[in-house]
N, CA, C and O of each residue as an XYZ file, in Angstrom:
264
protein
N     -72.104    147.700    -37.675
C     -72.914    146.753    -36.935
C     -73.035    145.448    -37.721
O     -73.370    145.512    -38.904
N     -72.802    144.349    -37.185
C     -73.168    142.833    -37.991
C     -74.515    142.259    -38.082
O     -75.420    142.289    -37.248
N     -74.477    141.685    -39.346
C     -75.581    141.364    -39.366
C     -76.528    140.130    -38.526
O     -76.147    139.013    -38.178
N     -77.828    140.741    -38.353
C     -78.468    139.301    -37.697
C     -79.066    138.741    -38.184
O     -79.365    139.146    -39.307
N     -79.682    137.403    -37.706
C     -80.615    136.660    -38.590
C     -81.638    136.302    -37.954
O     -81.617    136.873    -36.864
N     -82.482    135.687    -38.052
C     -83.616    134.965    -37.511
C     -84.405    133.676    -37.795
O     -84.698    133.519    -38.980
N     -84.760    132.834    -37.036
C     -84.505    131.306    -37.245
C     -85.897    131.531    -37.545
O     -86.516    132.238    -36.750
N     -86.811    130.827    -39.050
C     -88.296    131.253    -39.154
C     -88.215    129.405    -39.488
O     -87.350    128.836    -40.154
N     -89.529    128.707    -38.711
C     -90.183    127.692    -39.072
C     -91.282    127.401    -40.032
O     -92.422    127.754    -39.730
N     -91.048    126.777    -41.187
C     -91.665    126.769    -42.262
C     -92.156    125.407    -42.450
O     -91.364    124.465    -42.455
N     -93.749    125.197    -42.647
C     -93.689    124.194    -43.111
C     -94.384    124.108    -44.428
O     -94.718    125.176    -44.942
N     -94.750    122.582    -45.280
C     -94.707    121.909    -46.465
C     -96.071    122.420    -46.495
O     -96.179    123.219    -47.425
N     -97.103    122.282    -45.874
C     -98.703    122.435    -46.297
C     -98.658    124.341    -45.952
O     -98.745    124.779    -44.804
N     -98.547    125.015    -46.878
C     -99.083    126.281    -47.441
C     -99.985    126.734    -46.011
O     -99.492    127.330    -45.053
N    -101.556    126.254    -46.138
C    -102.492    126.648    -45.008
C    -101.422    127.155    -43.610
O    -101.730    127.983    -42.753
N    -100.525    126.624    -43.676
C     -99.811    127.071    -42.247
C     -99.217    128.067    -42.079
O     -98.396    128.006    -42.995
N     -98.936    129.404    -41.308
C     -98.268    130.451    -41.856
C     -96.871    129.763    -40.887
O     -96.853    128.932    -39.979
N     -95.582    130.690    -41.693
C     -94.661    130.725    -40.927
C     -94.582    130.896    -39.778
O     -95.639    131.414    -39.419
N     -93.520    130.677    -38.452
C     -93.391    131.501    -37.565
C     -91.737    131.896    -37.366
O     -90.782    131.455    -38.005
N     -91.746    132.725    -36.430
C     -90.411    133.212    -36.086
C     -90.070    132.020    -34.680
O     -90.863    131.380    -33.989
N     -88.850    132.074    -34.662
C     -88.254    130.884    -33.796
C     -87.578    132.071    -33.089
O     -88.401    132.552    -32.310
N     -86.620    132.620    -33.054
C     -85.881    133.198    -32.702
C     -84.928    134.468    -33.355
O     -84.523    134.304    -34.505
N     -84.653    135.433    -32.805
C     -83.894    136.164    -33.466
C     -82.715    137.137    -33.135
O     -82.017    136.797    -32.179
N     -82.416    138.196    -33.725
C     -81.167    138.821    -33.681
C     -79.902    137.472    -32.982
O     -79.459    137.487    -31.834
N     -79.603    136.545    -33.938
C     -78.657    135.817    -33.653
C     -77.499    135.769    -34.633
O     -77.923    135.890    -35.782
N     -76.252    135.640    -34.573
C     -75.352    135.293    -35.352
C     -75.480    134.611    -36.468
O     -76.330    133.721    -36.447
N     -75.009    134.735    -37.230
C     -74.961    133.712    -38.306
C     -74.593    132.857    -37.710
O     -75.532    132.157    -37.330
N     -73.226    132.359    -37.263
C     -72.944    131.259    -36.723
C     -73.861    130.602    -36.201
O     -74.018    129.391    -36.360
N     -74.842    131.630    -35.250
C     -75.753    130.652    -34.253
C     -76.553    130.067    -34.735
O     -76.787    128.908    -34.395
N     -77.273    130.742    -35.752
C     -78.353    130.141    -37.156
C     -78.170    129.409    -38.126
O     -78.999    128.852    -38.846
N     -76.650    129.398    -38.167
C     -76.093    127.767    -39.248
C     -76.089    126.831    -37.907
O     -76.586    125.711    -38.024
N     -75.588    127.201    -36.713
C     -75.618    126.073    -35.514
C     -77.079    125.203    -35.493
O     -77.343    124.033    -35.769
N     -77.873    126.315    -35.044
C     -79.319    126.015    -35.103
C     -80.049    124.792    -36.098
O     -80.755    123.785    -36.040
N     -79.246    125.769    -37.130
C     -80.114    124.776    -38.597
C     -79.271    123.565    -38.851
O     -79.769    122.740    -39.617
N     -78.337    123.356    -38.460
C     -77.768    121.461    -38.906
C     -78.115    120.614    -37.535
O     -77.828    119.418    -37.489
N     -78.912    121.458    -36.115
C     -79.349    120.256    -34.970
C     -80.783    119.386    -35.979
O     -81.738    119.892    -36.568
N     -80.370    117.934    -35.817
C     -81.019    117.545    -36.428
C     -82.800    117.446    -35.898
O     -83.680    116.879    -36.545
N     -82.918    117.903    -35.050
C     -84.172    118.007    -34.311
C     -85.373    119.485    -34.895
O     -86.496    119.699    -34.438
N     -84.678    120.265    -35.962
C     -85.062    121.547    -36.070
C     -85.430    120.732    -38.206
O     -85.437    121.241    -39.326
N     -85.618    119.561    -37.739
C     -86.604    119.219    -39.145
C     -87.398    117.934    -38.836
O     -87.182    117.166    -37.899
N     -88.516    117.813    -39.943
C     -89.666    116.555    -39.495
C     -88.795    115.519    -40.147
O     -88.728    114.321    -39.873
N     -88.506    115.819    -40.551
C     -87.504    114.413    -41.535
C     -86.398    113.975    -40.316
O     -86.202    112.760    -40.299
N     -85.715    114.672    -39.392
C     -84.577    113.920    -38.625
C     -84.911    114.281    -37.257
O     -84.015    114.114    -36.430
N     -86.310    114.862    -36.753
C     -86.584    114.883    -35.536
C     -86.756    113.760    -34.720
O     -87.339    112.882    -35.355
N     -86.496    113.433    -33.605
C     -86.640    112.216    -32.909
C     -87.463    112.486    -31.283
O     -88.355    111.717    -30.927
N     -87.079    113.503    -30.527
C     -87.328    114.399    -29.653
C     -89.068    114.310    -29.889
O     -89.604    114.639    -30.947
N     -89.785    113.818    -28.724
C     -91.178    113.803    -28.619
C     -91.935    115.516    -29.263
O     -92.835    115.603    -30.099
N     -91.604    116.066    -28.934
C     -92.447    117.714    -29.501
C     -92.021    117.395    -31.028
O     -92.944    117.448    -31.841
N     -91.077    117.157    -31.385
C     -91.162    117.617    -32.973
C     -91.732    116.115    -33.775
O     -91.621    115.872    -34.977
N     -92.371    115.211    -32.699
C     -92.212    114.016    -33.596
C     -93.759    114.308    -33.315
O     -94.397    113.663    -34.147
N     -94.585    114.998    -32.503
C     -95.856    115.328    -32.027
C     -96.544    116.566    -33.284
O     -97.587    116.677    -33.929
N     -95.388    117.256    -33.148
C     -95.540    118.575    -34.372
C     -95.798    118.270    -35.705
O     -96.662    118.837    -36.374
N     -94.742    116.990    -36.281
C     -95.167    116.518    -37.347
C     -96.226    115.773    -37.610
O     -96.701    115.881    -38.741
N     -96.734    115.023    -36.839
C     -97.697    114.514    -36.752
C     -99.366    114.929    -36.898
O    -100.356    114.431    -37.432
N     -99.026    116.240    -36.030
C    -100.201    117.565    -35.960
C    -100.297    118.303    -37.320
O    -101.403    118.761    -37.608
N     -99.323    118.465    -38.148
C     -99.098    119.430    -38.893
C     -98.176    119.258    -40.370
O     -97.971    119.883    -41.410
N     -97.841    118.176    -39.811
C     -97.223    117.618    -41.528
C     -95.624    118.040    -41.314
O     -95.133    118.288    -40.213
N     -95.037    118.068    -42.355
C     -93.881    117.973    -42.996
C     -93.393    119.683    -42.329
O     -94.259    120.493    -41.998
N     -91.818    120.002    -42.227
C     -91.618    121.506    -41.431
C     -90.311    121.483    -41.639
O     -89.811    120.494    -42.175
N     -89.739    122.279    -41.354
C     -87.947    122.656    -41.475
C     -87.544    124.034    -40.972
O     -87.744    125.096    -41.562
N     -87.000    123.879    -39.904
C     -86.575    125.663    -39.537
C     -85.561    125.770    -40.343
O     -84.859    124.807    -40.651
N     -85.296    127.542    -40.975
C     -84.315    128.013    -41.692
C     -83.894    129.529    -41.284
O     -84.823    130.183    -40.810
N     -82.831    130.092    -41.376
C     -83.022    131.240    -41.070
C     -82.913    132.059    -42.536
O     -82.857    131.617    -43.683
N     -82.906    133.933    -41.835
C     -83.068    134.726    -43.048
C     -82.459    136.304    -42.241
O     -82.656    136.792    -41.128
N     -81.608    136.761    -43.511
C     -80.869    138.125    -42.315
C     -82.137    139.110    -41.976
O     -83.021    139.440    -42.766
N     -82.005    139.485    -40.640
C     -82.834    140.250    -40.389
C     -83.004    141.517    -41.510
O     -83.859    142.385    -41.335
């Protein structure tokens, strides 16, 4: 069976816990995932993540094998 991963959103201020984004996905799909530049506060442009950072500070989705 191959392995899966899961896309977890992390951000910079601690007080925040992680969350899960998504899961049992490919690697492929989770390196796909993680270079859209919209899935960080630093290169988001897209109103929700420019709202998110704003609410909540600094963030970066990454994944991790299930």
């Amino acid at each position: 069976m191959a392995d899966t991963y899961k896309i977890v959103r992390m951000y910079f201020n601690n007080d925040i816990p992680k969350r899960t984004i998504a899961t049992r996905l490919s690697l492929e799909e989770a390196q796909a995932h993680c270079r859209d530049p919209e899935t960080s506060s630093r290169t988001c442009r897209k109103p929700a993540g420019v709202r998110r950072t704003r609410k909540l500070g600094a963030w970066f989705d990454g994944y991790t094998k299930e």
